[in-house]
RODO-2510 file (C-alpha; in nm, 4 decimals, decimal comma):
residues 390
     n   res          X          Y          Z
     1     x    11,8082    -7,7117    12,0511
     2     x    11,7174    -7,4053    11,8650
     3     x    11,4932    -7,4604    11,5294
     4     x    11,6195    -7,3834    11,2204
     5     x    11,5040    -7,0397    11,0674
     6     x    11,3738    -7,1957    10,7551
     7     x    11,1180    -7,4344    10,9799
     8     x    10,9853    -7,1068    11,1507
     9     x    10,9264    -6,9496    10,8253
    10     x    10,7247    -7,2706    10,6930
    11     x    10,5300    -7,2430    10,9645
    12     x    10,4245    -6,9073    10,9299
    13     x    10,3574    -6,9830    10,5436
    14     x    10,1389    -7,2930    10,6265
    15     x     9,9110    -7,0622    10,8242
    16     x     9,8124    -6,8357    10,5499
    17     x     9,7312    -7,2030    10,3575
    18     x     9,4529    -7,2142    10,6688
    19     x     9,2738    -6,9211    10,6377
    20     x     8,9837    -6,8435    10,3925
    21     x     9,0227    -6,9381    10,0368
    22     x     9,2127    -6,7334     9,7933
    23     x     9,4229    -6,7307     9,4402
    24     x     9,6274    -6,9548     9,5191
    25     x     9,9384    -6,7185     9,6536
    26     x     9,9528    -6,8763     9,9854
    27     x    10,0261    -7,1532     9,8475
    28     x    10,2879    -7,0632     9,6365
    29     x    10,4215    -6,8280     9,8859
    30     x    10,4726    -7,1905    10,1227
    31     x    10,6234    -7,3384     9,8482
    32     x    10,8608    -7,0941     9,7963
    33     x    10,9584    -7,0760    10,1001
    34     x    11,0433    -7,4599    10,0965
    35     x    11,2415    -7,4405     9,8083
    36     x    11,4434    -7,1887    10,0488
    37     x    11,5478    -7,4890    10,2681
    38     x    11,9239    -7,6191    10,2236
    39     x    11,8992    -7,9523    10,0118
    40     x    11,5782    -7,8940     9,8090
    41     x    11,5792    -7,8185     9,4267
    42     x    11,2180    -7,8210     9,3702
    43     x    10,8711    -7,8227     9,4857
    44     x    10,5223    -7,9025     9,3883
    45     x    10,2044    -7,8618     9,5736
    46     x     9,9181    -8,0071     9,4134
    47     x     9,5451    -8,0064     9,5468
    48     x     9,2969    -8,2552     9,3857
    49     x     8,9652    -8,1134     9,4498
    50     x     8,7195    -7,8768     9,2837
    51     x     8,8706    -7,5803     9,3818
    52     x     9,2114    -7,7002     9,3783
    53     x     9,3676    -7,4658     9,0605
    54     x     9,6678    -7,5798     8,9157
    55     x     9,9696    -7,7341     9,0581
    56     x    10,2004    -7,5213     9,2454
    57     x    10,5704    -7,6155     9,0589
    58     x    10,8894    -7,4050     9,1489
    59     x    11,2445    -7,4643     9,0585
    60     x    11,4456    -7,7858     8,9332
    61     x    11,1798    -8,0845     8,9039
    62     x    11,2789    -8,4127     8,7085
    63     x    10,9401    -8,4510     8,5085
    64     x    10,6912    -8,1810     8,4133
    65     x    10,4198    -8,0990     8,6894
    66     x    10,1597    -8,2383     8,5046
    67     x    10,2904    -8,6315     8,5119
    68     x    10,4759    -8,5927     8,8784
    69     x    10,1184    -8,5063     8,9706
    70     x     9,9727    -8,7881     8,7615
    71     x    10,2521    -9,0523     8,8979
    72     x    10,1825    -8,9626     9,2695
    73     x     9,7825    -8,9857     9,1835
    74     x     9,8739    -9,3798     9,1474
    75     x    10,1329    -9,4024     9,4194
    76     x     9,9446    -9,6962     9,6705
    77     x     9,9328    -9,4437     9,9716
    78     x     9,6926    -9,6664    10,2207
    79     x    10,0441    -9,9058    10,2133
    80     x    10,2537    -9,7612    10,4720
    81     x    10,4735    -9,9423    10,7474
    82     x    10,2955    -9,9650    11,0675
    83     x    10,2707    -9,6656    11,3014
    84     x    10,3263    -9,4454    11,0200
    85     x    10,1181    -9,1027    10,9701
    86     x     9,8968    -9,0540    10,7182
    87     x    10,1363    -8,8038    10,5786
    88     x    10,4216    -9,0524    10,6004
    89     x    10,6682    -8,9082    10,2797
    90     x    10,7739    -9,1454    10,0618
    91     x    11,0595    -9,1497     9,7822
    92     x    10,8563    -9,1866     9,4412
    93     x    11,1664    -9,1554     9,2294
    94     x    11,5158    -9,1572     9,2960
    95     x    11,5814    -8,8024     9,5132
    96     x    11,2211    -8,7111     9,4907
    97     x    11,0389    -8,7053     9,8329
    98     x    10,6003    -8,6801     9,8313
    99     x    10,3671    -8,6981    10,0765
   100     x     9,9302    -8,7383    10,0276
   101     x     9,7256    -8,4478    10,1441
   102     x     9,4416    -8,5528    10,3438
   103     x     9,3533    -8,9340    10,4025
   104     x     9,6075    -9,1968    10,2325
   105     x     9,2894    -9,4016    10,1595
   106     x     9,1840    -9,1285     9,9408
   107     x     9,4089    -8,8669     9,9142
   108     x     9,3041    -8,4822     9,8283
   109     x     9,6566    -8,3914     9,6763
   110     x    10,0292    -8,4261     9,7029
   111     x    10,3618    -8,2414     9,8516
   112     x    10,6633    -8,2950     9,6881
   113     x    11,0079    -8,2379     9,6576
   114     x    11,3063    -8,2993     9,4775
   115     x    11,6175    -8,3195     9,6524
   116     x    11,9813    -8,3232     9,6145
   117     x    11,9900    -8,6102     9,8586
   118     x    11,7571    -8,7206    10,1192
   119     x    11,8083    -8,6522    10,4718
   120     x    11,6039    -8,6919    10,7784
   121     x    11,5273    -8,2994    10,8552
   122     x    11,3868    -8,2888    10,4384
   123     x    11,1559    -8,5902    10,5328
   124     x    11,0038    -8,3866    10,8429
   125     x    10,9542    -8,0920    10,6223
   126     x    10,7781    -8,2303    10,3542
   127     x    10,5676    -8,4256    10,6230
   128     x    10,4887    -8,1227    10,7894
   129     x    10,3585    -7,9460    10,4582
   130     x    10,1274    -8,1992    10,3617
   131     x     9,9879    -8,2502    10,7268
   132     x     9,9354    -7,8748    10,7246
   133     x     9,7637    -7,8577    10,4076
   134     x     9,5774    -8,1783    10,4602
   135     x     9,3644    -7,9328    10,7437
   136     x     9,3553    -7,6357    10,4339
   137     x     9,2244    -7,8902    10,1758
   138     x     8,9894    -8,0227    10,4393
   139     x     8,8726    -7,6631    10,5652
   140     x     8,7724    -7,5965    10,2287
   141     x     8,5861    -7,9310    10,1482
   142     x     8,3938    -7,8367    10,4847
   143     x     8,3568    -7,4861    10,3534
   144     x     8,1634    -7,6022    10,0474
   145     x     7,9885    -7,8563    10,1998
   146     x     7,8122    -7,6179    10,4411
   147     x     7,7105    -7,3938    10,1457
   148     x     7,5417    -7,6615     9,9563
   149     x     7,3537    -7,8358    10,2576
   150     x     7,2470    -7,4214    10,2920
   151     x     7,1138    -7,4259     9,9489
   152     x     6,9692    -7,7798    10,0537
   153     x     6,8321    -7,6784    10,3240
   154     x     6,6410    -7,3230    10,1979
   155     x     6,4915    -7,5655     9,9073
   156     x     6,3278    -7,7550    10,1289
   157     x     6,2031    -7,5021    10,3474
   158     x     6,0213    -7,3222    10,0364
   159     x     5,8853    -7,7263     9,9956
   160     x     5,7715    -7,6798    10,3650
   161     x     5,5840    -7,3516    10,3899
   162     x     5,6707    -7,0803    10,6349
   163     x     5,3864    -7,2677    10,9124
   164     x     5,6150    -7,6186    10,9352
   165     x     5,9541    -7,4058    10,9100
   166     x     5,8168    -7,1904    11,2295
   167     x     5,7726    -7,4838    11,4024
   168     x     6,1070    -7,7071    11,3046
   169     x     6,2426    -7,3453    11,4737
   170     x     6,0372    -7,2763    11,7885
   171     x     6,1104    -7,6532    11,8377
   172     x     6,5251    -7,6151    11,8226
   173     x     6,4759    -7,3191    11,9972
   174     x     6,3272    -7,4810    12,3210
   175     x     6,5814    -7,7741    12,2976
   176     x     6,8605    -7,5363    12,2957
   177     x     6,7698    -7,2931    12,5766
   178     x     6,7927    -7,5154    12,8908
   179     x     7,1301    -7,6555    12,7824
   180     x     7,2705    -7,3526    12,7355
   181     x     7,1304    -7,1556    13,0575
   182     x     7,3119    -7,4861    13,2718
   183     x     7,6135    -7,4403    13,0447
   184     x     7,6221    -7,0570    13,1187
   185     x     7,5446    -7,1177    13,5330
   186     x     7,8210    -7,3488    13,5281
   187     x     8,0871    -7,1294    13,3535
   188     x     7,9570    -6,8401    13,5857
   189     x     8,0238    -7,0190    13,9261
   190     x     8,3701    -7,1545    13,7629
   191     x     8,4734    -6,8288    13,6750
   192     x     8,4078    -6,6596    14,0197
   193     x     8,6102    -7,0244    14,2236
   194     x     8,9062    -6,9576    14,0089
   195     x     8,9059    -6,5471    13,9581
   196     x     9,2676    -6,5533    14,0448
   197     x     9,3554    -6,7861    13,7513
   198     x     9,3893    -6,5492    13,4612
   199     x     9,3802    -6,8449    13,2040
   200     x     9,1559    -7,0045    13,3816
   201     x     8,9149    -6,7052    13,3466
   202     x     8,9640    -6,6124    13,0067
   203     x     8,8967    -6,9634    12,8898
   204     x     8,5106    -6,9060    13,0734
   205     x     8,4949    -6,6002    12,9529
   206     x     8,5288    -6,7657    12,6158
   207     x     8,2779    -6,9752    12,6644
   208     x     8,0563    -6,6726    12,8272
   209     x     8,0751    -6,5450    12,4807
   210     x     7,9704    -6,8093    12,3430
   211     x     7,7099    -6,9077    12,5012
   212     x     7,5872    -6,5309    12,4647
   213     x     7,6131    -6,6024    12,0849
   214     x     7,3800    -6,9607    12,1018
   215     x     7,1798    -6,7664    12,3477
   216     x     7,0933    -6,4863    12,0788
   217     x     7,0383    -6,7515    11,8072
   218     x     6,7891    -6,9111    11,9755
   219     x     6,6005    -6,5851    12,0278
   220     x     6,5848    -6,5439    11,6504
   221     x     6,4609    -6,8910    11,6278
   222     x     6,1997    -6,8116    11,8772
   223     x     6,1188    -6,4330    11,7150
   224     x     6,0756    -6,5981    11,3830
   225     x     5,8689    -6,8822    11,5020
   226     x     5,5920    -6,6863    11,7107
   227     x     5,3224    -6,5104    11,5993
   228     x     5,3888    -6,1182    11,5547
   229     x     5,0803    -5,9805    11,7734
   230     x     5,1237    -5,5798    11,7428
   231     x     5,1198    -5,3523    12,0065
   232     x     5,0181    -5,0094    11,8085
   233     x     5,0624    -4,6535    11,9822
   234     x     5,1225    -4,3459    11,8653
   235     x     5,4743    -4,2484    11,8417
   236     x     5,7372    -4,0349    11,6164
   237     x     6,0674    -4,2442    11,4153
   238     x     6,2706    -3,9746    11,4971
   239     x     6,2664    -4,0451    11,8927
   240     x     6,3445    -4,4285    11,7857
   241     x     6,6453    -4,3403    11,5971
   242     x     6,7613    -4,1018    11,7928
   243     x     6,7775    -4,3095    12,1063
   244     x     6,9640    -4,6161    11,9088
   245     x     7,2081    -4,3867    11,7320
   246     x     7,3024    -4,2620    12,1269
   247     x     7,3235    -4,6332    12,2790
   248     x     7,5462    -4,7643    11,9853
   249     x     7,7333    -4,4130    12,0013
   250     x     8,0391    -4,6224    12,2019
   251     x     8,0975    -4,8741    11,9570
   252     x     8,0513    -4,6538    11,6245
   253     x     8,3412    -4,4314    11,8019
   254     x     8,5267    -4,7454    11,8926
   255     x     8,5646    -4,8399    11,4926
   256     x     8,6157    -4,5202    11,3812
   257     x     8,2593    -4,4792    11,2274
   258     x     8,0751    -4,1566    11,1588
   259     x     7,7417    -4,1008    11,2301
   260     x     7,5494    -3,8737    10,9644
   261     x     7,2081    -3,7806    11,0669
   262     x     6,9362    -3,6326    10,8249
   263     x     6,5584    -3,6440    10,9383
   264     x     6,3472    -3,5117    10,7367
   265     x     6,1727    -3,1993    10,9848
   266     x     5,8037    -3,2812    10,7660
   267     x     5,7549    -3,6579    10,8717
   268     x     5,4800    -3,6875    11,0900
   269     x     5,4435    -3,8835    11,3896
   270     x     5,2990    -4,2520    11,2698
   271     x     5,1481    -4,5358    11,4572
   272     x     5,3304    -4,8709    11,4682
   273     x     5,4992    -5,1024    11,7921
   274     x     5,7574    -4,9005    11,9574
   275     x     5,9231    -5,2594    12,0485
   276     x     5,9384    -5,4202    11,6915
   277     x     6,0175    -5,0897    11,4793
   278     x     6,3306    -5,0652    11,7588
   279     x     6,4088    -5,4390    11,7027
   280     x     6,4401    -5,3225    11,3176
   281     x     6,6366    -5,0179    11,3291
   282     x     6,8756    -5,1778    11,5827
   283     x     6,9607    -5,4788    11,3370
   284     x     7,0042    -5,2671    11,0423
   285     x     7,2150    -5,0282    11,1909
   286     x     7,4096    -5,3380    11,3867
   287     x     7,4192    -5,4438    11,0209
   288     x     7,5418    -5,1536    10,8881
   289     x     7,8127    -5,1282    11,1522
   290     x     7,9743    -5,4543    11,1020
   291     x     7,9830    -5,4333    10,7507
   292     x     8,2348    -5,1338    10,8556
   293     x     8,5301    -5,2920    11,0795
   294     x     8,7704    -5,0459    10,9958
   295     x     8,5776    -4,7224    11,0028
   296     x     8,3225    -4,5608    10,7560
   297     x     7,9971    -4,3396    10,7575
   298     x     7,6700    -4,4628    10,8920
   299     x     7,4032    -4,2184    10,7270
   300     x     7,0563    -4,2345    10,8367
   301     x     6,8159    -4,0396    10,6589
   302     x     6,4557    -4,0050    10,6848
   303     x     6,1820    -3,8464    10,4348
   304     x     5,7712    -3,8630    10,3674
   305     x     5,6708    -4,0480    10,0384
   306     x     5,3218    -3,9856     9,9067
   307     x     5,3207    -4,2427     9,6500
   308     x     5,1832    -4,5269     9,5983
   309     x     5,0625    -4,4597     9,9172
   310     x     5,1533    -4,1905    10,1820
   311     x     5,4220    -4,3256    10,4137
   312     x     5,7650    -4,2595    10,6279
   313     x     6,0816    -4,4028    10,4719
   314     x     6,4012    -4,4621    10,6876
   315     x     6,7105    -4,5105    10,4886
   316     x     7,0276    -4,6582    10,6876
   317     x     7,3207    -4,6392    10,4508
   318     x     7,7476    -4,7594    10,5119
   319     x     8,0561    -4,7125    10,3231
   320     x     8,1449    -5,0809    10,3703
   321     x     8,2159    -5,3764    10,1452
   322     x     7,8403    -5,3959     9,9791
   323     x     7,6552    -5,7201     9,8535
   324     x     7,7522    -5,8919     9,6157
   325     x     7,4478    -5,9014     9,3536
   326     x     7,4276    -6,2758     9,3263
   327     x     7,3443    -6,2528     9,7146
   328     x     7,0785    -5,9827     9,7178
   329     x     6,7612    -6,2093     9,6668
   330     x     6,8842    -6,4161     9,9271
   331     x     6,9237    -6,1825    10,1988
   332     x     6,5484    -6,1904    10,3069
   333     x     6,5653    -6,5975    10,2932
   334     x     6,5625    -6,7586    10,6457
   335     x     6,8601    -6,8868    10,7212
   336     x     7,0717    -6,7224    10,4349
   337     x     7,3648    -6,5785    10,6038
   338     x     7,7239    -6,4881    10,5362
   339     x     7,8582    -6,4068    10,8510
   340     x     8,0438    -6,6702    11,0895
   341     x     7,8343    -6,6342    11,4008
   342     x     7,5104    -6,5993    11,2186
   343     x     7,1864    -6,8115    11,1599
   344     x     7,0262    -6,5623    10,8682
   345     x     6,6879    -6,5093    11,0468
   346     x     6,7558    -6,1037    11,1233
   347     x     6,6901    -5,9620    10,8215
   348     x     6,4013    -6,2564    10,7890
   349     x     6,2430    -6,1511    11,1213
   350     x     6,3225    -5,7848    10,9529
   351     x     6,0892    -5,8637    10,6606
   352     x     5,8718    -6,0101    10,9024
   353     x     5,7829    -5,7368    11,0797
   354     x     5,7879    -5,4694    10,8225
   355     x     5,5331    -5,6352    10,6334
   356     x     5,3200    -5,6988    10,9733
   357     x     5,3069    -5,2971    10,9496
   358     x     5,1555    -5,3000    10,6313
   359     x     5,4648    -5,1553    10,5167
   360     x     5,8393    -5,3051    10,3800
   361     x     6,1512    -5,3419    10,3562
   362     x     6,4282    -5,3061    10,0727
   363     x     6,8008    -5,2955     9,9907
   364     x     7,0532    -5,1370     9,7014
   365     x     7,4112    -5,2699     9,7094
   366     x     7,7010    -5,2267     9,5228
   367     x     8,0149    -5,4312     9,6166
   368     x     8,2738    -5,1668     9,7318
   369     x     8,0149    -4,8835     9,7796
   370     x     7,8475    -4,9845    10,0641
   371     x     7,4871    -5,0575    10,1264
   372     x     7,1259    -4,9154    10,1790
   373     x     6,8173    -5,0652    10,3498
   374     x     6,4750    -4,9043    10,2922
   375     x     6,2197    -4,9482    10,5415
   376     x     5,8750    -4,7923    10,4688
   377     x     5,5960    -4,7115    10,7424
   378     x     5,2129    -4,6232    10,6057
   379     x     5,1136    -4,2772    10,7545
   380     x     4,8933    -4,2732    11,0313
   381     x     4,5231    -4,1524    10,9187
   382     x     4,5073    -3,7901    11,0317
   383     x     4,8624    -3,7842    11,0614
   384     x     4,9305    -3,4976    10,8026
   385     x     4,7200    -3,2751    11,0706
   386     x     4,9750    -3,3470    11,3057
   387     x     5,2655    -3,2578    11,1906
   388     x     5,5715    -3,1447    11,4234
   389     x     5,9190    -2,9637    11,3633
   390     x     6,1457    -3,2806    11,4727
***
């Protein structure tokens, strides 16, 4: 039996509903859509929750918004005949269909509809909407959740002191890595019995991925948890950048990203650990490069600064999306993050590092204009007598 059009097009709408948070336009945009179907007059989509905006009410409805929302607030939803979804619709008024969003013990909203007379197919639609936006209403409880156990959590690590933190980290850390090398041998010797199952193999590879993800989390952990013991030789910047800008050449071309170069020929070769100063160049310009999916201009610049002390600066600039300014005290706090696959310890460990130099670490951001990290290097004593053309 084919499916009607106008179910294909709901379905498409409902998926916006379960992406990140917006305006509201999804949401109308689904409920437009339903007031497309054959039968239906009018629509209202109503979320209950902080975030939820006004009501969503198009075309012919029988009472204002404001009460239909009110009446179906009241409406006993727990009561429903046995082997019935949560989203089970249920006439409210005479030819107007609703269904709860979320759990019928304690619902998060309502979908409803007013209809020129009820039919089986309008009852599966409207149950359809409000099990779809049950999941969006849900996502975003989750969404907010996670951001305030976040702010929960970095209060109580300034309680705890950066010692007991280090330690609550190193400790994950260990717990995580033997799991995840078994779970990572076992997807390995899976994927290699079934190599000639193509879904098969791209579930592993999945997991591969995945894995590789935990697996770099729990370095972080581990990087920010140990003591930073420098290794101190003689060395120039320029070799440093030079060598990263030529490994992450591939995936800079891959996105459509320029690479603008501009090192200063006066700075001086400095003393500092070849394998930490790499480890921070490498996540600022990893940083710099994600913040620029669709192409943009990674600009690295370096220059010598004789005030308040004499030092090296290394500036690594993008065209990207910048920070917005509420975020840019946070970005140095462990576990602050805003990406998906992130823990917020890179531009701690960052920090971390810089400052083990005797030197630091800054950032200017303006949303839409991109970004700049600072990172500044004391000069080497003697170094102005050494000077090189590089």
């Amino acid at each position: 039996m084919k499916t009607p059009e106008y179910h294909i097009d709901i379905c498409g709408y409902l998926s916006a509903c379960l992406g990140p948070a917006d305006d509201g336009s999804s949401w109308r945009n689904l409920g437009e859509a339903v007031l497309s179907v054959p039968g239906v007059r009018g629509v209202l989509l109503a979320a209950w929750d902080e975030e939820g905006g006004p009501p969503v009410a198009l075309g012919s409805l029988p009472r204002p918004a404001e009460e239909l929302a009110a009446l179906a607030r009241g409406v006993p939803w727990a009561r429903r005949r046995e082997g019935a979804p949560p989203s089970a619709a249920r006439e409210i008024l005479p030819g107007v269909l609703a269904a709860a969003l979320g759990d019928a013990a304690q619902p998060q909203g309502v979908a409803l509809v007013s209809l020129d007379e009820a039919e089986a197919r309008l009852t599966c639609v409207v149950e359809g909407v409000a099990a779809g936006l049950s999941v969006a209403v849900r996502r975003r409880q989750v969404e907010r959740d996670i951001l305030r156990l976040q702010d929960s959590l970095n209060e109580r690590m300034a309680q705890m002191g950066d010692s007991a933190v280090g330690q609550l980290a190193a400790s994950v850390a260990h717990e995580l890595r033997n799991p995840l090398s078994s779970i990572k041998g076992a997807a390995q010797y899976l994927r290699n019995e079934y190599h000639d199952q193509v879904t098969m193999r791209e579930f592993l590879d999945i997991i591969l991925e995945e894995v590789g993800v935990l697996a770099r989390i729990t370095t972080e952990f581990l990087d920010f948890a140990r003591p930073m013991h420098l290794n101190l030789k003689e060395g120039h910047l320029h070799d440093n950048i030079r060598k990263l800008l030529q490994v992450m050449k591939p995936q800079m071309a891959g996105q459509g990203i320029e690479a603008v170069v501009d090192l200063a020929p006066d700075v001086p070769p400095s003393t500092f650990d070849t394998q930490q100063i790499d480890h921070v160049l490498r996540n600022l310009v990893l940083n710099a490069v994600q913040a620029m999916p669709h192409g943009g201009a990674l600009m690295v610049r370096t220059r010598t600064v004789s005030a308040p002390l004499p030092g090296i600066e290394v500036s690594i600039s993008d065209t990207g999306r910048g920070i917005p300014p509420e975020d840019l005290d946070k970005l140095f706090t462990p576990f602050f993050t805003t990406k998906a696959k992130g823990v917020g310890l890179g531009l701690t460990i960052v920090q971390k590092i810089m400052e083990n130099h005797g030197g630091s670490v800054s950032v200017e951001s303006k949303p839409g204009s991109g970004s700049t990290f600072t990172i500044r290097l004391p000069g080497a004593p003697g170094a102005e007598n050494l000077r090189v053309g590089r």
